[in-house]
C-alpha positions in Angstrom: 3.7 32.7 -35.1 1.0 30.2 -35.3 3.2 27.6 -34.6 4.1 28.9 -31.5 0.7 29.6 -30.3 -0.4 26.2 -30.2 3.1 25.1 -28.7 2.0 27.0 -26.3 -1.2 26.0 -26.0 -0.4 22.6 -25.7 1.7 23.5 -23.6 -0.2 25.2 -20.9 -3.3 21.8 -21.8 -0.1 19.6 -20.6 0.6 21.9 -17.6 -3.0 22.3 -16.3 -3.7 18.3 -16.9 -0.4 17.9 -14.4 -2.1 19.8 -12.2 -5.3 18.7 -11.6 -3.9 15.2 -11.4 -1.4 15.8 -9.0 -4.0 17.4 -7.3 -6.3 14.8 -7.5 -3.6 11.9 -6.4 -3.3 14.6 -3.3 -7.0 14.9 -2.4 -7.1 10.8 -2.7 -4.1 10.3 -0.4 -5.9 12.7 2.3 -8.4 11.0 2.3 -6.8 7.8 2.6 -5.4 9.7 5.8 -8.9 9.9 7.1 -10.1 6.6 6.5 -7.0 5.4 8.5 -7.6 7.5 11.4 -11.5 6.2 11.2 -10.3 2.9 11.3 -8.7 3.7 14.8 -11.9 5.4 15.9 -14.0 2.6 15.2 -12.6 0.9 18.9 -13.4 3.9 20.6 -17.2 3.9 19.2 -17.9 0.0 19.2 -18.2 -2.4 21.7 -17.3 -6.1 21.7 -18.2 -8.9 23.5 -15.1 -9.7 25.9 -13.2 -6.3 25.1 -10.8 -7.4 28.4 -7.4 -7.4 26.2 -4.5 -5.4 27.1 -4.5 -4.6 23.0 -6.8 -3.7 20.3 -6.1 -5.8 17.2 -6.7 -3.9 14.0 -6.1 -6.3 10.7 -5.7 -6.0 7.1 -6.0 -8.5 4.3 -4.4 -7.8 0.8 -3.7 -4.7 -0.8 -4.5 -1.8 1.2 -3.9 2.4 0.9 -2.5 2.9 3.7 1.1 2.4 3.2 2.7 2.7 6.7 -0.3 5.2 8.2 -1.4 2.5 10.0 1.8 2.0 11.6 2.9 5.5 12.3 -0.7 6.0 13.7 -0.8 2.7 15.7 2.2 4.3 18.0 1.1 7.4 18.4 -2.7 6.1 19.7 -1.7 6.7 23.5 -5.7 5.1 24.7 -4.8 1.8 24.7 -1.7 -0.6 22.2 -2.9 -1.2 19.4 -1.2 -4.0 16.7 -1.4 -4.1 13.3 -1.5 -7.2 11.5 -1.4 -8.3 7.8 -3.1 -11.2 7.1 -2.0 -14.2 4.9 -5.2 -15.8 5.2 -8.6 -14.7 6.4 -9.0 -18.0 7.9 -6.9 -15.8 10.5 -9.9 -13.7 11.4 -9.9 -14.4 15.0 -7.2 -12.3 15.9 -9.0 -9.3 14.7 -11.2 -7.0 16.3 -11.2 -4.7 13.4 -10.5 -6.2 9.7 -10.3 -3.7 7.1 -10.5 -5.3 3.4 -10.0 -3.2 0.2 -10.2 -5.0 -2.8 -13.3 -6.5 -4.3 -12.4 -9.7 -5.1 -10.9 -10.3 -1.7 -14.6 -9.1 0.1 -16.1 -11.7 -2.0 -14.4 -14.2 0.4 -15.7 -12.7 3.5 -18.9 -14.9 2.7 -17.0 -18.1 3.0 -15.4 -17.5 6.3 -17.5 -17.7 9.9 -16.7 -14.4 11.4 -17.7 -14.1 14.6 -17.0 -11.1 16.7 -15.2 -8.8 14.0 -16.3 -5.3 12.6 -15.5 -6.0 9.3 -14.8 -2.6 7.4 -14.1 -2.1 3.5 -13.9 0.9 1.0 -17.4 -0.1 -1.0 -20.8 -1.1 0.1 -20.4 -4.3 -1.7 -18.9 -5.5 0.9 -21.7 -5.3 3.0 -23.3 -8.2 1.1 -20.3 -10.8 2.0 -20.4 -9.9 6.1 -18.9 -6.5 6.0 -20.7 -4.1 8.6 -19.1 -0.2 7.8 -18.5 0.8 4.0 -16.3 4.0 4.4 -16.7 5.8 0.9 -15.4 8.4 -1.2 -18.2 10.7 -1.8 -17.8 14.4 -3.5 -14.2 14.8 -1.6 -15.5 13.5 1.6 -15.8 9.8 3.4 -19.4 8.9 3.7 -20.0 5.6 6.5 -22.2 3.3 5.4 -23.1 0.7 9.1 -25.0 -2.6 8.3 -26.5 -2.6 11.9 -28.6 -5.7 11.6 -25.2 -7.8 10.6 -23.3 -5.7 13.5 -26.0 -7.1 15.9 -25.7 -10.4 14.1 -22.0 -10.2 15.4 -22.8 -9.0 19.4 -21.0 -5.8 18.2 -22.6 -2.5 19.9 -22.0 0.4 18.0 -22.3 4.2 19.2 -25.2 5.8 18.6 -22.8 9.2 18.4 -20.9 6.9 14.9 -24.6 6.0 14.1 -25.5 10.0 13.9 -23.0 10.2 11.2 -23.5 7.3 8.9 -25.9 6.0 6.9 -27.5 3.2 8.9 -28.3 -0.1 6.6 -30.8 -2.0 8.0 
């Protein structure tokens, strides 16, 4: 009888443990959702320089969590075409209005490349020390922005005041 008790203990530990993990690999993938369709939003709240192309240019450089969001979300965006484009290189740069950079080791190399009119956007403030102007963050289930305005500025870029309202502005 004892033996089956903690069977079934176990049992229901194993069960509960499933849960909350495939819980928790659900919650992260939502929220990988939203960070994609922030990455879109970002042309409609920033303003370059010589914004006179046909198409907005959103870029990515090395791994990313995304999978094919970007893609699928790319088509359906009826305000203007937009292309998505992996990088090889980000000596490649210039064919991005928006660059989105996920892992660490790859911001670090954002300091060793002249970017000139690019809103640089990563998942950490770390970023933000190599060139990167938004930080979009996982915070308590939610994505907190993070805007380095002076470096924005730096870059001619004019962001919203509206995307300003609901970030954390960085000085």
């Amino acid at each position: 009888m004892r033996l089956r008790r903690n069977t079934l203990l176990v049992l229901s530990c194993i069960f509960a443990c499933s849960l909350t993990c495939a819980s928790s690999a659900y919650a992260s993938e939502q929220l990988n959702k939203v960070k994609a369709v922030f990455l879109f939003k970002f042309f409609d709240y920033v303003s370059w320089p010589d914004n006179e192309t046909e198409t907005d240019t959103l870029c990515t450089y090395g791994h990313h969590p995304f999978g094919q969001d970007l893609h699928y979300i790319a088509k359906m965006r009826q305000a203007k075409k937009t292309e998505v484009i992996a990088l090889s290189s980000l000596s490649e740069i210039d064919k991005c209005q928006i660059l989105y950079i996920d892992n660490p080791k790859d911001q670090k190399e954002l300091s060793k490349v002249d970017i000139k009119e690019t809103l640089v956007v990563s998942s950490s403030r770390a970023a933000i020390n190599y060139g990167g102007i938004i930080s979009m963050e996982e915070q308590f289930g939610r994505v907190q922005l993070y805007i380095n305005l002076k470096t924005a500025r730096d870059k001619k870029l004019n962001i919203s005041s509206r995307l300003l309202e609901i970030s954390e502005v960085m000085r």
